[in-house]
C-alpha positions in Angstrom: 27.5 -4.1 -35.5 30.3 -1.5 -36.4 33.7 -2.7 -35.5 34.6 0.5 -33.4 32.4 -0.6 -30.8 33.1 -3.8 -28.8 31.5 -4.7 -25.7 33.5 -4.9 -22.1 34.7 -8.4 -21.9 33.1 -10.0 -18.5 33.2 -13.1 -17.0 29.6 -15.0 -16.9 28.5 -12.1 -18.9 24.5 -12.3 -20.2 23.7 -11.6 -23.8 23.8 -7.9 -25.2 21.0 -6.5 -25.7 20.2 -4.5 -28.8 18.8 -1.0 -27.9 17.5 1.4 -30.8 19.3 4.9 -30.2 16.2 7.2 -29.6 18.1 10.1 -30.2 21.7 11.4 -32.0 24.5 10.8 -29.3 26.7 14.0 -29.3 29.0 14.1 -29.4 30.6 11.3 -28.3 29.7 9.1 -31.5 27.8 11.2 -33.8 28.6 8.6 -36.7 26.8 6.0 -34.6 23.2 7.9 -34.5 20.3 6.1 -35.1 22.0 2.3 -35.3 21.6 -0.5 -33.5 23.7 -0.6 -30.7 24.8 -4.0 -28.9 26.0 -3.1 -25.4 26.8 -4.3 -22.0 26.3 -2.2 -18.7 29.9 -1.1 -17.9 31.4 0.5 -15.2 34.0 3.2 -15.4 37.3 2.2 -14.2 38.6 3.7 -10.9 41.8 5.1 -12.8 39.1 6.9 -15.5 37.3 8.6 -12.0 40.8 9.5 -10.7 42.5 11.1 -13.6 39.2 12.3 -15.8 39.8 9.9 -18.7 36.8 9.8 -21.4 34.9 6.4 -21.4 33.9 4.4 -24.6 30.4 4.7 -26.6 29.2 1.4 -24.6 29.7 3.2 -21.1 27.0 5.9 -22.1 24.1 3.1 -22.3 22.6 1.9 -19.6 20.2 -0.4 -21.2 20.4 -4.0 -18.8 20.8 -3.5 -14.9 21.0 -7.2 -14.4 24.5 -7.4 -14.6 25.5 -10.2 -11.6 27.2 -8.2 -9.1 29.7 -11.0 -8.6 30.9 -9.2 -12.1 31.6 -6.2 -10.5 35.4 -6.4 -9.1 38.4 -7.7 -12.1 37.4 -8.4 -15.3 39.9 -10.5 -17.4 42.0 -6.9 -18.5 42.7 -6.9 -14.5 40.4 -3.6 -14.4 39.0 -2.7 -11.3 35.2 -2.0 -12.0 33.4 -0.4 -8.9 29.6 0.1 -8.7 26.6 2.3 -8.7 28.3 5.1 -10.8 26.4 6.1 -13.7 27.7 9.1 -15.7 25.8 9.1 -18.9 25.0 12.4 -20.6 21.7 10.7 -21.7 18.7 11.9 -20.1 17.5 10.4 -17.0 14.2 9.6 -18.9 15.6 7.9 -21.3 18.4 6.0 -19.2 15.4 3.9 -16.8 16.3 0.8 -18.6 15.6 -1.3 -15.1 11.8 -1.4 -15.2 11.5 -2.9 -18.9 12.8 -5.0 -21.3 12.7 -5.2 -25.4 9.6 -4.8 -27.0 10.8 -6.9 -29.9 8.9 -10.0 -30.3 11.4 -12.4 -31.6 14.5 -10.8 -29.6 12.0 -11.5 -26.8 10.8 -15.0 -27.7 14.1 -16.3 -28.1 14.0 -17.0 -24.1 11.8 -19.0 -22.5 10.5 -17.1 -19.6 8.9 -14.7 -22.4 7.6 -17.9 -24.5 5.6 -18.6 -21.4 4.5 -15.1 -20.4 3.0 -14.7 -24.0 1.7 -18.2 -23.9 0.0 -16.9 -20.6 -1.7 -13.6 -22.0 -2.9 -15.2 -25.3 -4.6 -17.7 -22.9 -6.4 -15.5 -20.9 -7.5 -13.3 -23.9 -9.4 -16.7 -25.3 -10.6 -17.4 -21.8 -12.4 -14.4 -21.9 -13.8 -14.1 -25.3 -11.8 -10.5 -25.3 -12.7 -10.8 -29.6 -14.2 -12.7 -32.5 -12.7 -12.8 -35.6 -14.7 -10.7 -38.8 -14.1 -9.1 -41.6 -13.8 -5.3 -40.9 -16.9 -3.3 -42.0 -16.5 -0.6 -44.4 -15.7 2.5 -42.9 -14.4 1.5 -40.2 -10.8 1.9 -39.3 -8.9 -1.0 -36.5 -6.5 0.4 -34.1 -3.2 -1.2 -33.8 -1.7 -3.6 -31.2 1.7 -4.2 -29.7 3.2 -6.5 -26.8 4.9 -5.2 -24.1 7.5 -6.9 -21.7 8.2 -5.8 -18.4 9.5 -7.9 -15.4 7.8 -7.3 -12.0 9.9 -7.1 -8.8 9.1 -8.4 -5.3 9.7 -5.7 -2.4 13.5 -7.0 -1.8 14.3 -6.8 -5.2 14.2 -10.4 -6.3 12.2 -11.2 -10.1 8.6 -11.7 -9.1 7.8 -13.0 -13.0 8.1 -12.5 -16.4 5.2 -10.4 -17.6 3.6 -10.0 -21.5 1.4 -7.7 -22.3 -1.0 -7.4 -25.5 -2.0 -3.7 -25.6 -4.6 -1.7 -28.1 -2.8 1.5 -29.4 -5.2 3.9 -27.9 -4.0 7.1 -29.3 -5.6 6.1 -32.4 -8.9 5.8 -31.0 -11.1 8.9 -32.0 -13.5 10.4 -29.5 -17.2 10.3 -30.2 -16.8 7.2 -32.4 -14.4 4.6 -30.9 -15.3 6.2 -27.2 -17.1 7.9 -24.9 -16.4 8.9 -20.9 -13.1 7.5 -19.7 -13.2 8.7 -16.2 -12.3 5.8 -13.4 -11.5 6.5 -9.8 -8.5 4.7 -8.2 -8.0 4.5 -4.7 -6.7 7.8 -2.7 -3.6 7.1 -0.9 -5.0 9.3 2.2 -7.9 6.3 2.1 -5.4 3.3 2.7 -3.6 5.7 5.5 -7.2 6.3 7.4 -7.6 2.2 7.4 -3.8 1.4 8.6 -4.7 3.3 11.6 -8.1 1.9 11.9 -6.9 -1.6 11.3 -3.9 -1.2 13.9 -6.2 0.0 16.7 -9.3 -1.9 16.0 -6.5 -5.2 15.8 -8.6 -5.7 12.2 -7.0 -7.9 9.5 -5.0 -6.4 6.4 -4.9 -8.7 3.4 -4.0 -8.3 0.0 -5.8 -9.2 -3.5 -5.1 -9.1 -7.3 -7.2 -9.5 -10.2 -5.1 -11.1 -13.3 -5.8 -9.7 -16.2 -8.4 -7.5 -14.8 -9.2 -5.2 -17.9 -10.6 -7.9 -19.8 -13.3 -8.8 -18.1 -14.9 -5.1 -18.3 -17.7 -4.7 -20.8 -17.1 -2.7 -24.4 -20.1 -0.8 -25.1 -18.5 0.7 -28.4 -17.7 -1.3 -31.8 -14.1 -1.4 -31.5 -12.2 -3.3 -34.3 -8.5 -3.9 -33.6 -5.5 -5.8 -35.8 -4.5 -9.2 -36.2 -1.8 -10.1 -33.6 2.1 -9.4 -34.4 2.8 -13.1 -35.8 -0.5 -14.0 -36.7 -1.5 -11.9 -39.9 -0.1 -13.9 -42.2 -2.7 -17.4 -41.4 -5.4 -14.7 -41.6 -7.5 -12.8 -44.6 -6.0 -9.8 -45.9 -9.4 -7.7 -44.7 -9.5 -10.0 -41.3 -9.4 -7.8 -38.1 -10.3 -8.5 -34.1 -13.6 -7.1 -33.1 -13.2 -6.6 -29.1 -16.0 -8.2 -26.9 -13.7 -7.3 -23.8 -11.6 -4.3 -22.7 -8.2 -4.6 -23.3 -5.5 -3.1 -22.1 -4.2 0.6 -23.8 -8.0 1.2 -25.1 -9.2 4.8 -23.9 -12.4 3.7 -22.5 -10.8 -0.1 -20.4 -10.1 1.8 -17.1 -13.4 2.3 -17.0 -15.4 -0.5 -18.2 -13.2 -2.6 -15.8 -14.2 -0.2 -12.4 -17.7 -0.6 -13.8 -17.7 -4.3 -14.3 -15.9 -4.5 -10.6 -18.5 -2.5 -8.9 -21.9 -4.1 -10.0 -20.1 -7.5 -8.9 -19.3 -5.9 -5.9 -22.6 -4.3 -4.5 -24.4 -7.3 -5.8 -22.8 -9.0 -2.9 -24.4 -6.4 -0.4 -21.4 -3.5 0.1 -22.3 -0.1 0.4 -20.3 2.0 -1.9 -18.6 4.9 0.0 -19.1 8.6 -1.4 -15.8 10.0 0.3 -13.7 7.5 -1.6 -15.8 5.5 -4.7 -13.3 2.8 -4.4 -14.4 2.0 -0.5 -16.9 -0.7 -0.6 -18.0 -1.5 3.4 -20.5 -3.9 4.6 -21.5 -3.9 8.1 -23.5 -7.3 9.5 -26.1 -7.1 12.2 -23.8 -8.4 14.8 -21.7 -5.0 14.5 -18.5 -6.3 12.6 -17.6 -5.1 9.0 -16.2 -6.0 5.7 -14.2 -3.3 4.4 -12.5 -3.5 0.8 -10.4 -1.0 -1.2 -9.2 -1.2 -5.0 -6.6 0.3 -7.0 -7.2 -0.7 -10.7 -6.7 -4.4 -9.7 -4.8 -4.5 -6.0 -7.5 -5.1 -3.5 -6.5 -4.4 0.1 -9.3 -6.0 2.5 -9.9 -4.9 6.0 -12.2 -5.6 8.9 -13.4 -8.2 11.9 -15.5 -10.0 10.2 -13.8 -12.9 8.9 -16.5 -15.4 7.8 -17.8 -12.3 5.4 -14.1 -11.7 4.0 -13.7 -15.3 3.2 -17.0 -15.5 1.3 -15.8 -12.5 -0.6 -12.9 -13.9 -1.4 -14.2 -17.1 -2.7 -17.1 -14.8 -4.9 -14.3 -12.4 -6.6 -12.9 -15.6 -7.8 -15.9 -17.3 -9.2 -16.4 -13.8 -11.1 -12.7 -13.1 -11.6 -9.2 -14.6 -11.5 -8.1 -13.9 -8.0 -4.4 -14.4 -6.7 -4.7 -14.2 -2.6 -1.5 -12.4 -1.5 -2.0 -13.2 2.2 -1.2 -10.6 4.6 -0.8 -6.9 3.5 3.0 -6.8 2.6 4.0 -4.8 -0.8 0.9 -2.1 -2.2 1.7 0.4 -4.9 5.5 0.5 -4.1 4.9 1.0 -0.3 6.6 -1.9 2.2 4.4 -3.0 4.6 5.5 -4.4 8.1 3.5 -5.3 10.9 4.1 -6.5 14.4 2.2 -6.5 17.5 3.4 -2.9 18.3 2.2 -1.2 15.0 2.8 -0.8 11.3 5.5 0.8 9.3 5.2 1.6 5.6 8.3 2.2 3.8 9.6 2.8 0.0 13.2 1.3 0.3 13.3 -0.7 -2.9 11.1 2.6 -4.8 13.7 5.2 -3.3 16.9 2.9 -4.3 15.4 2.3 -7.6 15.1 6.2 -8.2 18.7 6.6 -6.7 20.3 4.0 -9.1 18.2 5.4 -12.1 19.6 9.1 -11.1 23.2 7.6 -10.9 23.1 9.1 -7.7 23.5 5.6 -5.4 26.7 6.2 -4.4 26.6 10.5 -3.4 26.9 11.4 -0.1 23.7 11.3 2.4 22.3 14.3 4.1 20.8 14.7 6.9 18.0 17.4 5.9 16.4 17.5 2.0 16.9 21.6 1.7 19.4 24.3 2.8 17.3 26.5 5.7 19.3 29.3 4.0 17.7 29.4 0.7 14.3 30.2 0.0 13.2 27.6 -2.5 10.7 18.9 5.0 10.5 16.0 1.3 6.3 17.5 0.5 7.3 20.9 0.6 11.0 20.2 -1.0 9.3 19.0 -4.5 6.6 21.2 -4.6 9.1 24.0 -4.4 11.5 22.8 -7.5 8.5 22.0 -9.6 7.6 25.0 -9.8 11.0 26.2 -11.7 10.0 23.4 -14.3 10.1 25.4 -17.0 12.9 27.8 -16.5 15.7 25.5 -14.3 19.1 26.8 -13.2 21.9 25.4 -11.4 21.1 26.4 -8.5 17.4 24.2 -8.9 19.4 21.0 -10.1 21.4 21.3 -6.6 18.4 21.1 -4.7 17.4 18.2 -6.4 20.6 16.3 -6.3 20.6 17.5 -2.3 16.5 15.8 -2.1 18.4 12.7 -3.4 20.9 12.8 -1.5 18.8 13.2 1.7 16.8 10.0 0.5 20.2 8.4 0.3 20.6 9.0 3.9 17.0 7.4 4.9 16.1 5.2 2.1 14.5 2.9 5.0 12.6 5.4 7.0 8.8 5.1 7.1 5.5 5.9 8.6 4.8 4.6 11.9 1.2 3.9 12.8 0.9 2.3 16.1 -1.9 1.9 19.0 -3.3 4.4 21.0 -5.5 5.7 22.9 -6.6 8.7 21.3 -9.6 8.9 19.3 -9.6 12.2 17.5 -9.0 13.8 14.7 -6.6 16.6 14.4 -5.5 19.3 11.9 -2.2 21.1 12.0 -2.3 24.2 9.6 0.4 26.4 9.3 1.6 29.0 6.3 5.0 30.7 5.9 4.1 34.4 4.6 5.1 35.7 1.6 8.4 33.3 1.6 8.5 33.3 -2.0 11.0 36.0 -3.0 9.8 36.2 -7.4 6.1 36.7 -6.5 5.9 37.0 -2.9 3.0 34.4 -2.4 2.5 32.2 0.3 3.1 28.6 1.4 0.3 27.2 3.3 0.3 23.3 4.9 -1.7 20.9 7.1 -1.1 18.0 8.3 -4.0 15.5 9.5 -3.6 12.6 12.4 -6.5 10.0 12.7 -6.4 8.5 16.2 -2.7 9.7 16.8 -1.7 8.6 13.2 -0.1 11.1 10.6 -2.8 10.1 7.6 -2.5 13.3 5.1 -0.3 16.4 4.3 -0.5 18.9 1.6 1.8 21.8 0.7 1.0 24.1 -1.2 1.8 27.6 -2.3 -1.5 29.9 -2.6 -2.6 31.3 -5.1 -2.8 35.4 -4.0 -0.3 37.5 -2.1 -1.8 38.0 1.3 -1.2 41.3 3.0 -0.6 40.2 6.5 0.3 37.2 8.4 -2.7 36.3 9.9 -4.8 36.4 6.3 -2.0 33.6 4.9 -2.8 31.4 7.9 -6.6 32.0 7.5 -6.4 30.5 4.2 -4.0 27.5 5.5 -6.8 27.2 8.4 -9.9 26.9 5.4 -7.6 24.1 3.9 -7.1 22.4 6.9 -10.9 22.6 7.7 -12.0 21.1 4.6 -9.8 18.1 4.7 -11.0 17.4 8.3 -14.6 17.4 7.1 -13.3 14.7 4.4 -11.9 12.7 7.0 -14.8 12.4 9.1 -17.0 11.5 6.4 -14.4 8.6 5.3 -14.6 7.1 8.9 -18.1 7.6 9.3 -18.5 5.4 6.2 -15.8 3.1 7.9 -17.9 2.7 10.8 -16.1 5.3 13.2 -18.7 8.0 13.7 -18.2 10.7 16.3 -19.5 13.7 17.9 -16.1 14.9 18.9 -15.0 17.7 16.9 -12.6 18.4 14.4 -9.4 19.5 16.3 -7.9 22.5 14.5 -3.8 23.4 15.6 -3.2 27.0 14.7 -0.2 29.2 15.9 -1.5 32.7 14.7 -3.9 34.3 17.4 -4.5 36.7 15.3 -6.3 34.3 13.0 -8.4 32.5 15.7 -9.6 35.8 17.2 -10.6 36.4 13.7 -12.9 32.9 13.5 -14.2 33.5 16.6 -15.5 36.7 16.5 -16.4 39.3 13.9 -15.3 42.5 15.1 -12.5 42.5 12.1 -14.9 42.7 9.5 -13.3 45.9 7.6 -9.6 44.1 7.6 -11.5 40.5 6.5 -13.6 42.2 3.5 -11.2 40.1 1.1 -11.3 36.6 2.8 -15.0 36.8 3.7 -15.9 33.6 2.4 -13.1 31.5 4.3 -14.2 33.7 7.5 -18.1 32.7 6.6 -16.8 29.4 6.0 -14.6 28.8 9.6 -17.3 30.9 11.7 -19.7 28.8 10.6 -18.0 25.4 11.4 -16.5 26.7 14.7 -20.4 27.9 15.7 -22.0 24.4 14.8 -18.9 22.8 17.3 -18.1 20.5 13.8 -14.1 22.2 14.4 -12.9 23.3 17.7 -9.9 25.9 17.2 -6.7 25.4 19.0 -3.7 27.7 19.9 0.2 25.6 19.4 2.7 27.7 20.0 5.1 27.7 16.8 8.0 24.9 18.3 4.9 22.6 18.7 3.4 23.3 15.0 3.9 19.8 13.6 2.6 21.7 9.9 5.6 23.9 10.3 7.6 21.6 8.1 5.7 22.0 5.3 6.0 25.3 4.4 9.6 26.3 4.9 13.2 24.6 5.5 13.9 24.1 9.0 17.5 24.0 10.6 18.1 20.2 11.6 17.3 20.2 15.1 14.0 21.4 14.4 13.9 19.0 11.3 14.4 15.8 13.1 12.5 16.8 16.2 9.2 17.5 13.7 10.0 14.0 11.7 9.5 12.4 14.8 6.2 14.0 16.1 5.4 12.9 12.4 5.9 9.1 13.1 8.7 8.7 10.8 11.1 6.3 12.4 13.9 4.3 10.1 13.4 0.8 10.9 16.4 -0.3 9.3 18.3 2.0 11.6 20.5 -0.1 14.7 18.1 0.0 17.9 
């Protein structure tokens, strides 16, 4: 370690670790590029904010969040260290330190959380006969293996467990030879939305699955031949190699063979595969009560009345797989659930102060809206309009980000609210904000969808021709809307939920409903004739019914342009977004 860099001195401070510098740092060290650095997380002193004073080579690493906060306050200088500040010149990328650890085996295994993660993963591969050991064939070329170390996080931020992962090296595989199709579906988002408001009118069950290790129990079909194990190659044969029985994780091809292996176990057990959604698997019993169950890679969410049926699936899934039962619906993909007998709330709290600490932006000043209603760049329509400056940024594009941050600084703890009603429909707020783009004067267009008086879906999105008149742009937004309507329906018809009640369309342009209804405009709609086709056709078969909202009642309206904050917050609400964390 070069003597012109010494770590802060902390009390009760853990061990550095060693971080290899994945790119030059200038220029604050330019001697020190591409070495081993052994750092601590340090924060800047309050007299370095106050008067500007540069910080040291370790202060531009943030490599180990896990600094106690009972550190943070006087070291043994008499320093006054404050917290979530993070000034680093490095990119954001290569700053998110928080969600993994080394990848070096023996810095790793010298603790023994790690010992017993690896002990764990190399037991499981033998308990599933994932390879046999051969000599490779001639011609034939392994791909390379790694381990991976990652800690996973419980929803208030507390270590879960130590993770290890053994993963292929993929990007060596070559297609046609070491695989074929590597298509599998996970579950859609707007899918789990439709069931939360299902489950909290229907008073069904929400419980929570996970497969361990789930990859290795799907199927190879190709003759893959992978490496000897880091440690290991030196008790084996020089030409020794693993040929893979099992899928393992970082193969092209596992995704795949793991959905495949999951569904035939599955639908040998009686479910109906859904065609909306190809994760939704739904059995229905003569009695009328169903089985519902949904799967993202290897997090099963399970639904339904039918409790005796639940509990034998349960108990097959783990004769077939190793099952951990998670109880009640609580943490899924980042979102926090809640329930109580009013309704459910999904949140992102620990997800949006995870992105606020990575961004150093933990400590700015909330907001109360996420854009200026001045500027022509609600939080859909906010990102879709700075990704599209992607690949030419200015200033004036990294201020809206920092001011999306700093509005999820001011509502970290705000989430969807589905709760009991008595409305069973389905209804479709479109809306479009012409030619709001000022570059290439195209249109904005966005829907929102509410199953049973539940927000389920949104979109934003700008379209992809410059419409010549108001009501065209909002005839576009209305075809959108339309289609996912018809996708709804079809979900809940496979949920069970079928309906002769149409599709209940919100539109605030006249002009476009007079246009669906009747086809006296033919020589203005020449250009959009296959939307007006489309929409006539729906609206004559009574599948959508076409509503006029005035514009203060278009709940879409957020999505297509920034709204002053009255209208913002009066719009959120009509939403269902309510902060839960917020003082009744």
């Amino acid at each position: 370690m070069p003597s012109s860099v010494q770590p802060a001195q902390h009390t009760n401070v853990p061990s550095p670790v060693t971080i290899q510098s994945p790119m030059p740092i200038q220029p604050i060290a330019p001697q020190l590029a591409n070495e081993n650095l052994q750092v601590y997380i340090r924060r800047r002193k309050r007299q370095e904010l106050e008067h500007g004073s540069q910080s040291t080579c370790g202060q531009y690493i943030d490599s180990n969040s896990s600094l106690p906060e009972e550190n943070i306050g006087e070291d043994r200088a008499g320093e006054v260290l404050i917290p979530n500040i993070d000034d680093s010149p490095l990119p954001i990328a290569l700053r998110k330190g928080v969600r993994r650890c080394s990848q070096h085996n023996t810095e790793a295994l010298k603790f023994q959380e790690w010992k017993k993660a690896v002990q764990d993963e190399i037991d499981a591969l033998e308990k599933n006969g994932t390879w046999t050991i051969t000599d490779l064939p001639v011609g034939k070329r392994p791909v390379g293996c790694k381990w991976i170390f990652t800690i996973k996080y419980k929803a208030d931020g507390s270590v879960e467990r130590f993770k290890a992962r053994l993963v292929a090296r993929g990007f060596t595989q070559s297609y046609g030879i070491d695989y074929q199709e590597t298509f599998a579906p996970v579950a859609k988002l707007n899918t789990i939305r439709i069931l939360l408001s299902l489950a909290v009118n229907q008073d069904w069950c929400l419980q929570q699955l996970d497969i361990k290790n789930a990859f290795l129990n799907g199927d190879l079909e190709e003759e893959v031949y992978m490496e000897i194990l880091p440690g290991f190659q030196e008790s084996m044969a020089k030409n020794q190699v693993c040929k893979l029985q099992k899928s393992l994780y970082g193969l092209k091809q596992s995704p795949r063979a793991w959905f495949d292996r999951f569904t035939k176990a599955v639908l040998k057990l009686g479910y109906k595969q859904g065609q909306a959604d190809h994760t939704l698997f739904v059995k229905k019993s003569h009695a009328g009560k169903m089985a519902i169950l949904i799967v993202y890679v290897d997090d099963i969410i399970l639904s339904g009345n039918d409790m005796e049926e639940l509990q034998k699936l349960k108990k097959y899934l783990s004769e077939e797989f190793e099952v951990k039962d998670l109880g009640n619906l609580k943490y899924f993909l980042g979102m926090e659930v809640a329930r109580s007998r009013k309704g459910i709330v999904v949140s992102q709290r620990k997800y949006i102060l995870d992105l606020l600490k990575e961004t150093g932006m933990l400590g700015c000043k909330p907001i109360d809206t996420p854009m200026d209603s001045q500027k022509k760049l609600g939080i859909e329509k906010e990102m879709s309009a700075v990704s599209q400056f992607m690949h030419s940024p200015t200033e004036e594009h990294m201020e809206a980000v920092y001011r999306i941050l700093r509005y999820l600084k001011m509502t970290p703890g705000k989430g969807l609210f589905f709760r009991k009603t008595e409305n069973r429909d389905i209804e479709v707020y479109s809306d479009a904000d012409w030619a709001g783009n000022i570059i290439d004067r195209r249109s904005t267009s966005g829907y929102c969808s509410f199953v049973w008086g539940n927000l389920v879906t949104w979109r934003s999105k700008k379209q992809s021709v410059v419409a010549r008149s108001s009501a065209e742009v909002e005839y576009r937004a209305l075809t959108h809307g339309i289609c996912e309507g018809i996708w709804i329906k079809r979900v809940l018809s496979e949920l069970g939920q079928t309906s002769s009640s149409p599709i209940l369309m919100m539109c605030d342009n006249q002009a476009a409903i007079s246009i669906a209804k009747n086809p006296v405009h033919h020589d203005r709609t020449k250009h959009v004739k296959i939307d007006r086709h489309f929409i006539t056709e729906k609206v004559t078969s009574e599948t959508v019914k076409l509503n006029y909202v005035p514009t203060k009642h278009q709940t879409a309206d957020i999505l297509t342009k920034a709204l002053p904050r009255p209208n913002f917050e009066d719009l959120t609400c009509k939403l269902g977004l309510y902060d839960i964390y917020s003082p009744a």
